[in-house]
N, C-alpha and C positions, 0 to 999 in steps of 0.2 A: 655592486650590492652595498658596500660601504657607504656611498655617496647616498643611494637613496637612505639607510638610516641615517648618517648624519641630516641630512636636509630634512627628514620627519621629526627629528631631536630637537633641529634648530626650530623648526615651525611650532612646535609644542610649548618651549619654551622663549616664545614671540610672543605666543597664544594669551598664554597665562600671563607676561607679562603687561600686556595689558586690559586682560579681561579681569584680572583681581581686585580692583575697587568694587566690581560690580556683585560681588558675595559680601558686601555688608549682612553682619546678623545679625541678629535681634535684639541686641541692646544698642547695635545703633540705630536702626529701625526706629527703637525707643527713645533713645538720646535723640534723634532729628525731630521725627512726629509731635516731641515736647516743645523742642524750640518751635517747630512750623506756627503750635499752637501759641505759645509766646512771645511771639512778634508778629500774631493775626492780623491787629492793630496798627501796625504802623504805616499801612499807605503804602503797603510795598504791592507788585503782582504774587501771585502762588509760586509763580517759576523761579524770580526775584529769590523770596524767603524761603525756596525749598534748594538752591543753589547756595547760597548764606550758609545753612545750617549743614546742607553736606560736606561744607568747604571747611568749618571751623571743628565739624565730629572729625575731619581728617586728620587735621593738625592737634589735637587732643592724643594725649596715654592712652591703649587701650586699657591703661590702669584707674581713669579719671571715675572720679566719683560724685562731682560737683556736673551739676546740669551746664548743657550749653550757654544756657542764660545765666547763669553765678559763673562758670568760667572766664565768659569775654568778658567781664569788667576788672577781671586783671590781667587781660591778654591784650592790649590795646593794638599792639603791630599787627597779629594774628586777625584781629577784628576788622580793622581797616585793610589790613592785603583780605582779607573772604570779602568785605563789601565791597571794593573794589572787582572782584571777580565778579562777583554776583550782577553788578551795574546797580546795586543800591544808590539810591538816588535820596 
């Protein structure tokens, strides 16, 4: 009996540990859909600037108050490792 709770506990907590990116809320919602919109422009694909912007909401404070676009121009390492993710070109 033990074995199978542990091995539900473990699963559970596998589970969550990698399904929790995927419960972004609604300000980051907000914070990305912003940047999507402020980098429309640059020649990138959808997928491109909708990976960019999830990549740099990540590395962000959930404290940050400053939009993704005013943050990355003082985040220059952060900026280039998400572009590099992203395969910004």
């Amino acid at each position: 009996m033990n074995r199978r709770i542990n091995a539900f506990l473990l699963a559970m907590i596998v589970s969550t540990a990698f399904s929790s990116p995927s419960f972004a809320g609604a300000d980051d919602t907000k914070w990305i859909n912003q940047c999507i919109a402020d980098n429309k422009a640059e020649g990138q694909s959808a997928e491109t600037v909708q990976k960019y912007c999830a990549c740099m909401n990540d590395k962000m404070s959930d404290n940050e108050t400053q939009s993704i676009s005013e943050w990355e121009k003082t985040h220059k390492a952060e900026d280039e490792a998400c572009s590099a993710a992203a395969g910004w070109k």
